[in-house]
C-alpha positions as CSV (number, residue, x, y, z in Angstrom):
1,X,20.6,-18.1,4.8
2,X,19.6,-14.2,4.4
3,X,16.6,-15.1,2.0
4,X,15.8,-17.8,4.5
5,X,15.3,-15.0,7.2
6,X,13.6,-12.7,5.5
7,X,10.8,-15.0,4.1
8,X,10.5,-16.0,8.3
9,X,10.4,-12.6,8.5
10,X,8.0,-11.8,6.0
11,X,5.5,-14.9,7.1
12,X,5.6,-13.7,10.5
13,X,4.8,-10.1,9.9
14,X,1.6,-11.2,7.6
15,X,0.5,-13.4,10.4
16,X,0.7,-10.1,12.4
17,X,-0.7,-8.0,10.3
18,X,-3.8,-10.0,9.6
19,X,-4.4,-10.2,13.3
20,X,-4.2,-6.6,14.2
21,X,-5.7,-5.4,11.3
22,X,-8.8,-7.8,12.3
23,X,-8.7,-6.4,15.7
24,X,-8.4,-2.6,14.9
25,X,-11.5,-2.5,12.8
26,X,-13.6,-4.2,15.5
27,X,-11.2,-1.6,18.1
28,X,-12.3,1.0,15.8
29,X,-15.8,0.0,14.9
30,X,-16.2,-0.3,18.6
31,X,-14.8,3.0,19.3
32,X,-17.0,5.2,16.9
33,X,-19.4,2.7,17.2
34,X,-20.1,2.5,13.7
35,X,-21.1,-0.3,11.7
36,X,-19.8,-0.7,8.0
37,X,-22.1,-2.1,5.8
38,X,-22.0,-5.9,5.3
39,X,-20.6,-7.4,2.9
40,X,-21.8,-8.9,-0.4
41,X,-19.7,-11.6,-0.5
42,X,-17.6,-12.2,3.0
43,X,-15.2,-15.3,1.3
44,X,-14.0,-13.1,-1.4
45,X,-13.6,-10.0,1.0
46,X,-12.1,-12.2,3.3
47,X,-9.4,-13.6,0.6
48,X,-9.1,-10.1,-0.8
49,X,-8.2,-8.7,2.7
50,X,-5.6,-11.9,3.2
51,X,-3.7,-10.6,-0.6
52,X,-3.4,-7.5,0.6
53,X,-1.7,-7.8,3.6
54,X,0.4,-10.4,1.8
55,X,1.5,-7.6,-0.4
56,X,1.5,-5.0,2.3
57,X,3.5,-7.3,4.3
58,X,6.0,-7.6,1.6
59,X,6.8,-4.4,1.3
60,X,7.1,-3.9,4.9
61,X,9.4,-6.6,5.7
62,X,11.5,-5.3,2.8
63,X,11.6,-1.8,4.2
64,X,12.3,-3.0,7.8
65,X,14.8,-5.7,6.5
66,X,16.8,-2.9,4.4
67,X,17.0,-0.9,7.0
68,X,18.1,-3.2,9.5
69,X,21.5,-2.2,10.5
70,X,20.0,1.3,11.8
71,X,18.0,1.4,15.5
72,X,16.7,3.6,17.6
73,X,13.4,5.6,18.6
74,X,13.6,7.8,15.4
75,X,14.0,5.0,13.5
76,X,11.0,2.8,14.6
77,X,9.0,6.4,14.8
78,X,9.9,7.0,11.2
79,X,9.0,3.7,10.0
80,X,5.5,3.7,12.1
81,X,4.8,6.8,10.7
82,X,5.3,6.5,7.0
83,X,3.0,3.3,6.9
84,X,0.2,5.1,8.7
85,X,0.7,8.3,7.0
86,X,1.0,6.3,3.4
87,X,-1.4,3.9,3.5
88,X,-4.5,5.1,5.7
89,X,-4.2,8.6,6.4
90,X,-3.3,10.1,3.2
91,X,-6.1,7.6,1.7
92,X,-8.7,8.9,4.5
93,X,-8.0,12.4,4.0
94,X,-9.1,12.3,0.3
95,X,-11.9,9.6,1.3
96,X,-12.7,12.9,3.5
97,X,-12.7,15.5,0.6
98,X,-15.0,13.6,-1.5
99,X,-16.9,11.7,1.3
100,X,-20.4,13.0,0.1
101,X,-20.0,11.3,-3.3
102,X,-18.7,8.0,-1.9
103,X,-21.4,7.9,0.7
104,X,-19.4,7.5,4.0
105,X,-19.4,8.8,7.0
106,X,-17.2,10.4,9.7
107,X,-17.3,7.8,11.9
108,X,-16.4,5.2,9.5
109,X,-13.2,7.2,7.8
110,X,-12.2,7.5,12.2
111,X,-12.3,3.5,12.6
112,X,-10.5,2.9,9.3
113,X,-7.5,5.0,10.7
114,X,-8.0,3.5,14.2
115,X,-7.7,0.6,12.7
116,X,-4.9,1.7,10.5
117,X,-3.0,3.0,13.7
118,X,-3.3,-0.2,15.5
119,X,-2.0,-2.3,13.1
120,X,0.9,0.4,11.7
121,X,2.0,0.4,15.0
122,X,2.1,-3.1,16.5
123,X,3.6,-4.7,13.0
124,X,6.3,-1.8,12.3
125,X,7.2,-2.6,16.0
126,X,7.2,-6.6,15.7
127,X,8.6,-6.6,12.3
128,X,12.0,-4.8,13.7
129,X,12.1,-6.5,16.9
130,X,12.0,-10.3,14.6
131,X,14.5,-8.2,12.2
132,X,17.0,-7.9,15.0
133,X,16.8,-11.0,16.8
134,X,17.6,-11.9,13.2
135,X,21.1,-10.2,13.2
136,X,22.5,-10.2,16.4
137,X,25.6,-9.8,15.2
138,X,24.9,-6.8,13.0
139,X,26.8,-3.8,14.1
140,X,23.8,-1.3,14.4
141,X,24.0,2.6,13.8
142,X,21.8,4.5,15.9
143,X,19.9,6.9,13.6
144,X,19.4,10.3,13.4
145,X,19.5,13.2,10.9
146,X,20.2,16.7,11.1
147,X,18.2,18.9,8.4
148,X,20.4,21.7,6.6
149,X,19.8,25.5,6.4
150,X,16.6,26.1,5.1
151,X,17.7,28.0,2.2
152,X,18.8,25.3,0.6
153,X,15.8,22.8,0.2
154,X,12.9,24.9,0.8
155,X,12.4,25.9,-2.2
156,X,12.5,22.7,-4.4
157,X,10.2,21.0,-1.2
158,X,7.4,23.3,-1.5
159,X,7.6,23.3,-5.6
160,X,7.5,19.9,-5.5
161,X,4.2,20.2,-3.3
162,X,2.6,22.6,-4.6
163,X,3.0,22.4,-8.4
164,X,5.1,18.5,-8.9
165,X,2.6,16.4,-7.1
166,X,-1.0,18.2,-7.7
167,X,0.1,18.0,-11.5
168,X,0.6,14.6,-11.2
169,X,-2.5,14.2,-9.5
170,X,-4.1,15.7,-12.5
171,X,-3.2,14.4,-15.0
172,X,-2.8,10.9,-14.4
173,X,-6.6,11.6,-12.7
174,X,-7.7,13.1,-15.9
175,X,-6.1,10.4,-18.9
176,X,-6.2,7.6,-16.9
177,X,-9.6,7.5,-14.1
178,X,-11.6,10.4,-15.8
179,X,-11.5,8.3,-18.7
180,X,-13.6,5.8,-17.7
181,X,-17.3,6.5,-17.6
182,X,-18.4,4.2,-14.7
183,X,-16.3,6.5,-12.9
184,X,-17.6,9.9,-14.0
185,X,-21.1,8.8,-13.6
186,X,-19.9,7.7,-10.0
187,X,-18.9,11.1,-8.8
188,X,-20.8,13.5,-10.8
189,X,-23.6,11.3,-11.8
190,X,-23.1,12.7,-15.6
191,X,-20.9,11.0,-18.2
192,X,-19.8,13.8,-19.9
193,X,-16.2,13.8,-20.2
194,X,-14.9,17.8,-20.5
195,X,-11.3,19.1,-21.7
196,X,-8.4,18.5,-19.4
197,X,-7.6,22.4,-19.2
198,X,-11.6,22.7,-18.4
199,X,-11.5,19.7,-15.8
200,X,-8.2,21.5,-13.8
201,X,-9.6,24.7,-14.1
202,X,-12.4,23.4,-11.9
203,X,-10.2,21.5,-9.2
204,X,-9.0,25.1,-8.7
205,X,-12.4,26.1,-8.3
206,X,-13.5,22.9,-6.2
207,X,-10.2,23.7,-4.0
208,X,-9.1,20.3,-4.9
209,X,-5.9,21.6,-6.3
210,X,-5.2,23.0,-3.0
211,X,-6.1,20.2,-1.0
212,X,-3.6,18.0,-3.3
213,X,-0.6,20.4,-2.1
214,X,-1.6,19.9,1.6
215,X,-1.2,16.3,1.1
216,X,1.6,16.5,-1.2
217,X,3.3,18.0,1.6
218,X,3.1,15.7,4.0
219,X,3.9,12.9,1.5
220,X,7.0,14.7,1.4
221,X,7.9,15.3,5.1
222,X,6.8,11.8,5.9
223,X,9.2,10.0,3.2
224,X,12.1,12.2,4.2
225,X,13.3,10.4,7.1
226,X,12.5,6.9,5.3
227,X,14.5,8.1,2.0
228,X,17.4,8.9,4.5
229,X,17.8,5.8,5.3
230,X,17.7,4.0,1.7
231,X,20.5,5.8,0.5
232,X,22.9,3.2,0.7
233,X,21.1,1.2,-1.4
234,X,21.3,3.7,-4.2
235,X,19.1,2.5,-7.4
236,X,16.9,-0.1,-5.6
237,X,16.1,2.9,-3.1
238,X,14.5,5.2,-6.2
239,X,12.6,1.6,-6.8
240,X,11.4,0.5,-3.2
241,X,10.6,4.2,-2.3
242,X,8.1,4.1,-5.5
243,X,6.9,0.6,-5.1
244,X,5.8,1.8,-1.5
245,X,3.9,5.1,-2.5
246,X,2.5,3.1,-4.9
247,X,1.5,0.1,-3.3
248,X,0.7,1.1,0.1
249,X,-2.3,3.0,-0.4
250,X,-3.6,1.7,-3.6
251,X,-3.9,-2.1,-2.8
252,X,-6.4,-1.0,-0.6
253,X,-8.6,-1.0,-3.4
254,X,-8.4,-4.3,-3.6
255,X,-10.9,-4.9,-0.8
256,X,-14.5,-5.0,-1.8
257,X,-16.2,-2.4,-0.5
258,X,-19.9,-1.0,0.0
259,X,-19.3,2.2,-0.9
260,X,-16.9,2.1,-4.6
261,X,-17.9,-0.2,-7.7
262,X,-15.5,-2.7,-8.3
263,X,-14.7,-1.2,-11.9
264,X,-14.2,2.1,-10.4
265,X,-12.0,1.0,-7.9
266,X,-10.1,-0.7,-10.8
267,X,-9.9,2.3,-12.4
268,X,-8.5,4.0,-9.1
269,X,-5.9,1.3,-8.6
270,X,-4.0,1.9,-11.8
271,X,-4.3,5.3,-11.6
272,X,-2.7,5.6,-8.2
273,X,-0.4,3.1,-8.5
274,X,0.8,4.3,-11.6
275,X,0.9,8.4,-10.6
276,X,2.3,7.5,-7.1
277,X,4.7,5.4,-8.1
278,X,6.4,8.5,-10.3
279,X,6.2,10.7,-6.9
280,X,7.7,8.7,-5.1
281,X,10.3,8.8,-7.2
282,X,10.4,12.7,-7.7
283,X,10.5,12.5,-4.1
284,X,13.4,10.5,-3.9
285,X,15.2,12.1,-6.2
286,X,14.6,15.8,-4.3
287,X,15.3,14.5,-0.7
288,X,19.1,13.1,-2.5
289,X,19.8,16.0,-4.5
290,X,18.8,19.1,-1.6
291,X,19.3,17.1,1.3
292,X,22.1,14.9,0.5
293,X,24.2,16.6,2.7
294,X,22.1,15.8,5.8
295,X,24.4,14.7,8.4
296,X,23.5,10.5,9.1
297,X,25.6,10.2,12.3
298,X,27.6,7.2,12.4
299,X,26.8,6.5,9.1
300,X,29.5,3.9,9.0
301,X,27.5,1.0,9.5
302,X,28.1,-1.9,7.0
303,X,25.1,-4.2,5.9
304,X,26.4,-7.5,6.0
């Protein structure tokens, strides 16, 4: 019967999704009053775009379906949040940083997270409110946390943002999408390939590196809450937590766009995937070990 409601569940939020993803980019578009470029083939883009929120949907009813037995404002907040943060404005901010190579502009990267924000919201929302009509009978635990002292999980955050994550960003950027010439010609219009120690010496330079620990840190600070409440679900939360990071932003890529090669997008896709699927594991594994004391109150709950 559970697998029953969570594939109505799952249909329902796709449905959703498609619909006020549709309607945030012409929200967004309208907004900004930009215009994207059309598109070279609109039946591919427009079963490309139905995949991915197939996927994205997925993932979401799975997060909002694990997490069922909690409620609350923090909760929904929390869970609004990490899919906007994950999948658009993380994605945007780096869209941002390299914007002149891509060819974008301001106004488009704004309507992408309008829209991003207008769907985030409405499906999180709909999803949870279907998820609980679901289980009535499920005793619910209101959610809330309460962070320790600082002393002890400052330090291993901010390591883990400033050195953990822009190292991963590195290298999986330098063996895995530097590798690929299409790609090098797309962003520095040259194919030479230079030595890894060479190439990070420059994303000091470039202030890349530093950028990569701004977003680290909010990768971080966004997944907290969401880790928090996985950890019942012990293994399969080290697994969902990295299938999301993963996921999330880099099926995006999916979509044909104007402004990326297909083969370099390709190229992107593995390389995020791949690299944020290992943070978010890291991450999971730092919020368990130095905040695994944070008091869950009520914490008694029982998934049934």
């Amino acid at each position: 019967m559970k697998i029953f409601k969570f594939i109505l569940l799952w249909i329902l939020s796709t449905v959703i999704m498609l619909i006020t993803w549709s309607v945030g980019f012409v929200l967004g578009n309208g907004i900004t009053r930009t215009i994207p470029p059309p598109a070279n083939d609109p039946s591919s883009t427009a079963l490309s775009f139905f995949i991915v929120c197939l996927i994205n949907s997925f993932l979401l009813s799975t997060l909002v379906w694990t997490t069922r037995a909690y409620s609350g404002l923090i909760k929904g907040t929390a869970l609004i949040l990490y899919l906007f943060v994950i999948q658009f404005f993380l994605a945007q901010m780096e869209t941002f940083f390299f914007s002149e190579s891509i060819g974008i502009s301001m106004g488009q990267i704004a309507s992408i997270l309008i829209a991003g924000f207008v769907m985030s919201v409405i499906t999180v929302a709909s999803g949870i409110v279907i998820a609980n009509r679901m289980n009535n009978s499920l005793v619910k635990t209101h959610f809330t946390f309460v962070i320790p002292r600082w002393s002890r999980w400052i330090l291993p955050m901010v390591l883990s943002a400033c050195l953990i994550y822009p190292l991963i960003y590195l290298i999986f950027g330098y063996y895995i999408a530097w590798q690929s010439e299409s790609l090098r010609v797309y962003y520095t219009q040259s194919a030479a390939l230079n030595p890894f120690f060479f190439q990070s010496a420059s994303a000091f330079s470039d202030g890349i590196y530093f950028f990569q620990m701004l977003r680290g840190g909010i990768w971080v600070a966004i997944s907290l809450p969401v880790v928090l409440m996985l950890r019942h679900t012990h293994a399969f939360q080290y697994f969902l937590i990295g299938l999301l990071s993963a996921l999330l932003p880099a099926t995006l890529l999916f979509i044909p766009n104007p402004y990326m090669p297909a083969d370099v997008a390709m190229t992107h896709f593995v390389e995020t995937s791949t690299s944020n699927f290992l943070w978010g594991i890291v991450i999971t594994f730092i919020v368990n070990k130095y905040i695994g004391t944070v008091a869950l109150q009520n914490r008694t709950a029982t998934l049934s």
